[in-house]
C-alpha positions as CSV (number, residue, x, y, z in Angstrom):
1,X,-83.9,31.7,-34.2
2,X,-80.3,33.3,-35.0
3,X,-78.9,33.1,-38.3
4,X,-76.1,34.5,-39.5
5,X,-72.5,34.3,-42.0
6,X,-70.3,31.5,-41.4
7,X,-68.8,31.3,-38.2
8,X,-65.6,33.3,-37.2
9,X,-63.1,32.2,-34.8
10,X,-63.5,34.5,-32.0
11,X,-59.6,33.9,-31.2
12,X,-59.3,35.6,-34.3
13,X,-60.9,39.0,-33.6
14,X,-63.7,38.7,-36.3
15,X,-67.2,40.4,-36.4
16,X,-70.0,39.2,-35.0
17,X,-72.5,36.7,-37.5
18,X,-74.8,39.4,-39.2
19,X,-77.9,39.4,-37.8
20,X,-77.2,38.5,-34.4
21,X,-79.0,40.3,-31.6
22,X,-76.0,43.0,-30.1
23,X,-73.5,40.4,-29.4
24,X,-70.6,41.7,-28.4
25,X,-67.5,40.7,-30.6
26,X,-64.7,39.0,-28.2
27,X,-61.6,41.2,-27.3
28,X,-59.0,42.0,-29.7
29,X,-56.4,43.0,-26.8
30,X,-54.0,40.6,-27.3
31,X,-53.0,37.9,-24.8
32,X,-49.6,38.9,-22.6
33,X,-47.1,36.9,-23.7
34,X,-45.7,34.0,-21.5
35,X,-42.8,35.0,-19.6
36,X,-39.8,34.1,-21.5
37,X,-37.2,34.7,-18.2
38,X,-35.7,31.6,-17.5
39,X,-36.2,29.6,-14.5
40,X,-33.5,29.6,-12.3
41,X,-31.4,26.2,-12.5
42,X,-31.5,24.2,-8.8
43,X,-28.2,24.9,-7.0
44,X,-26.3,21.6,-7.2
45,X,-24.1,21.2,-4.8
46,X,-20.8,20.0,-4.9
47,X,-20.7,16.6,-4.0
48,X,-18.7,15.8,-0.9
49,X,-15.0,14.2,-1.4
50,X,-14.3,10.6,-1.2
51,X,-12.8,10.2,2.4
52,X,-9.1,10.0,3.1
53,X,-7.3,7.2,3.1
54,X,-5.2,8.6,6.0
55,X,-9.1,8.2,7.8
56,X,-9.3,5.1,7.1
57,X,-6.3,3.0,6.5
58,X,-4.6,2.5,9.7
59,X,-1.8,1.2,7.8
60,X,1.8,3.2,8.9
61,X,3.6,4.7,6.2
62,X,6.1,2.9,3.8
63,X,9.3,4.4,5.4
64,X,7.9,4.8,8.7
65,X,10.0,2.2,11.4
66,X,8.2,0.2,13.8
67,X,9.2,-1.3,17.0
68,X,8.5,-4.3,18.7
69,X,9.6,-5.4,22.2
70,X,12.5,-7.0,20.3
71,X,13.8,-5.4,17.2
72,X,13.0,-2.0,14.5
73,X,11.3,-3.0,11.7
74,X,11.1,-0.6,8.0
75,X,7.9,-0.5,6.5
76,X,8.7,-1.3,3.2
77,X,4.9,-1.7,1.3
78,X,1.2,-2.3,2.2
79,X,2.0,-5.9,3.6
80,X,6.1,-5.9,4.1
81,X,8.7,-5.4,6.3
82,X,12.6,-5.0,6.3
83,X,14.2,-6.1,9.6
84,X,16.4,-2.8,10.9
85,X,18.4,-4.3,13.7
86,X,17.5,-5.5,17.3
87,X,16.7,-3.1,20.2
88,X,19.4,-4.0,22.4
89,X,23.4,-4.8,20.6
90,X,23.8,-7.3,23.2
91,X,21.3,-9.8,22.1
92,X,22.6,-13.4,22.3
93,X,20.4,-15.4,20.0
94,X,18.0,-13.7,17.4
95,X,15.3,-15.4,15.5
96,X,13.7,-13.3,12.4
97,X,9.7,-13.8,12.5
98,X,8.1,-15.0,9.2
99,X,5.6,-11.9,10.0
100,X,4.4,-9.2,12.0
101,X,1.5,-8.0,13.2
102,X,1.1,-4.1,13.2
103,X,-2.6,-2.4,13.9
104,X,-4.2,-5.7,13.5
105,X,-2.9,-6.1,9.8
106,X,0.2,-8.8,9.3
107,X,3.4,-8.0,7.3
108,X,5.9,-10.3,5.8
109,X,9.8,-10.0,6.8
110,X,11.2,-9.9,3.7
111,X,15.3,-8.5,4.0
112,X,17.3,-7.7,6.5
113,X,18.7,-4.2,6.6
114,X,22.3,-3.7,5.5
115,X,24.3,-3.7,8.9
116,X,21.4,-5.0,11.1
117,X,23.7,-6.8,13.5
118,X,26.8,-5.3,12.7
119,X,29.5,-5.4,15.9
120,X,26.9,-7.2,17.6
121,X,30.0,-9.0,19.7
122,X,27.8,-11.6,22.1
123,X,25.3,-12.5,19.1
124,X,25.8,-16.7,18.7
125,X,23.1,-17.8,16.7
126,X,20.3,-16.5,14.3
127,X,17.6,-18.1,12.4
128,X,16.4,-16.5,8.9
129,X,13.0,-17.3,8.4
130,X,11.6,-18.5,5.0
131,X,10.0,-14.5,4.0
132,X,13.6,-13.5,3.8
133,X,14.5,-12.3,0.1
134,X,17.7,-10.7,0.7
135,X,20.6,-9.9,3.6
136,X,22.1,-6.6,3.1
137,X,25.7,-5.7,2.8
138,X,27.6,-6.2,6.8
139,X,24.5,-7.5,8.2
140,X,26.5,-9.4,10.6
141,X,29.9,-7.4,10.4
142,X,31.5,-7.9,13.3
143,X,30.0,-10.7,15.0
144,X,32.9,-12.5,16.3
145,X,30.8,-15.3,18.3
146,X,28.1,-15.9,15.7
147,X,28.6,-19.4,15.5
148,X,25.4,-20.8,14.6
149,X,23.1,-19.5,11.6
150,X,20.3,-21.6,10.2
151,X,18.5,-20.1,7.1
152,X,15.0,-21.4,6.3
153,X,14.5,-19.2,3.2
154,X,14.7,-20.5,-0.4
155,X,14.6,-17.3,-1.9
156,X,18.0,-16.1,-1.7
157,X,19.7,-15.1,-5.2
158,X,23.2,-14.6,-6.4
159,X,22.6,-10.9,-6.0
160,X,20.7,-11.1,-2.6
161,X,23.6,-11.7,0.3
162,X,25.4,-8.2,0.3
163,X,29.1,-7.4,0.6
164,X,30.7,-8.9,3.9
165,X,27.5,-9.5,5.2
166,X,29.1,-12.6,7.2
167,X,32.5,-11.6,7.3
168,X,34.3,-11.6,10.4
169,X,31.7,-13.5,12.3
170,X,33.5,-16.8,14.3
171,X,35.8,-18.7,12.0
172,X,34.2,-21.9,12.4
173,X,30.4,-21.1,11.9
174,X,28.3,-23.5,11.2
175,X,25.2,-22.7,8.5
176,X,22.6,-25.1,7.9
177,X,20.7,-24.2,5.0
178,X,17.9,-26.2,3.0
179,X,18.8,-29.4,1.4
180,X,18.3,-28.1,-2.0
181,X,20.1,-24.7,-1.8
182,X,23.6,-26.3,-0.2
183,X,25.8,-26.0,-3.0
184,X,24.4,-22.2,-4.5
185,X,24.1,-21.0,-0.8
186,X,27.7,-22.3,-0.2
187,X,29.1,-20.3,-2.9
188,X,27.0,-17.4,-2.5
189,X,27.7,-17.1,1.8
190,X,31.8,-17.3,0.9
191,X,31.0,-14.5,-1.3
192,X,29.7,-12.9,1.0
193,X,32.6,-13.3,3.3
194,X,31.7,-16.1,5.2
195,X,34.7,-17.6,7.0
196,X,36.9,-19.9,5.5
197,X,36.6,-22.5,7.9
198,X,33.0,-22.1,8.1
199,X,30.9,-24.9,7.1
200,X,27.8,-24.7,4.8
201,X,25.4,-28.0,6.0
202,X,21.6,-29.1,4.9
């Protein structure tokens, strides 16, 4: 049997216990050090940009005029529309669509251009829809046979008929406007240089 000193930690390069039988002591070489180079870091890619709206949205562009079989239309926002003028001057009788349908999306009509009918000489009647916000200034300059004008809309303002959009249009128009607008609308269309003679009805 072996006997010997107390026990040394072999990690620590120490003798071998006296009276051992030729043990050889463990190596002192010291262990290579760990490689301290630091891993590379994992390529990160960029990630790939959010895709166009232009790819996507087949909406046209605000400014961008559309035409119908009919009349030009301004695109004015996402979901409006400003009426430009008819396609032909010599339209008789011209109705202004509550909305439009463009690329499968639908617009509100909301104004009428400044001079959209103006000189239109065989235009006798028109109908503003109820989208209608405001008529700009000699929408309907000019339109000596425009007898007949019906306005739907209750969302004309004092500020919203333009300068001489109705004047010179037939002396003895007739406008029928709602019920509850008669007396503003009155005074706002002779503002707006509405014939004297013209009459304002609900």
């Amino acid at each position: 049997m072996v006997t010997g000193g107390p026990e040394n930690d072999p990690s620590q390069g120490g003798p071998a216990a006296p009276g051992g039988q030729g043990t050889t002591p463990a190596s002192t070489q010291p262990a290579a050090p760990a490689s301290t180079t630091p891993a590379a870091p994992a390529s990160a890619a960029p990630a790939a940009p959010a895709a166009s709206a232009a790819s996507t949205d087949n909406h046209p562009a605000v400014g961008s005029v559309w035409v119908s079989p009919s009349a030009k239309y301004i695109v004015t926002g996402t979901d409006t529309l400003t009426y430009k003028e008819p396609v032909k001057t010599t339209v008789t009788k011209v109705a202004i669509s509550k909305t439009v349908t463009i690329s499968g999306y639908t617009y509100k009509v909301t104004k009428i251009a400044p001079g959209a009918f103006k000189n239109c000489k065989k235009l006798k009647k028109v109908t503003i829809s109820e989208n209608i916000e405001s008529i700009g200034k000699e929408a309907f300059f000019g339109c000596s046979k425009l007898n007949n004008v019906i306005i739907k809309t209750n969302l004309l303002g004092k500020k919203s008929i333009g300068t001489k959009a109705f004047a010179k249009i037939y002396q003895h128009a007739v406008f029928k406007v709602p019920a509850k607008k008669q007396k503003v609308y009155k005074s706002y269309l002779k503002k707006a240089g509405a014939p004297k003679k013209a009459k304002v009805k609900k």
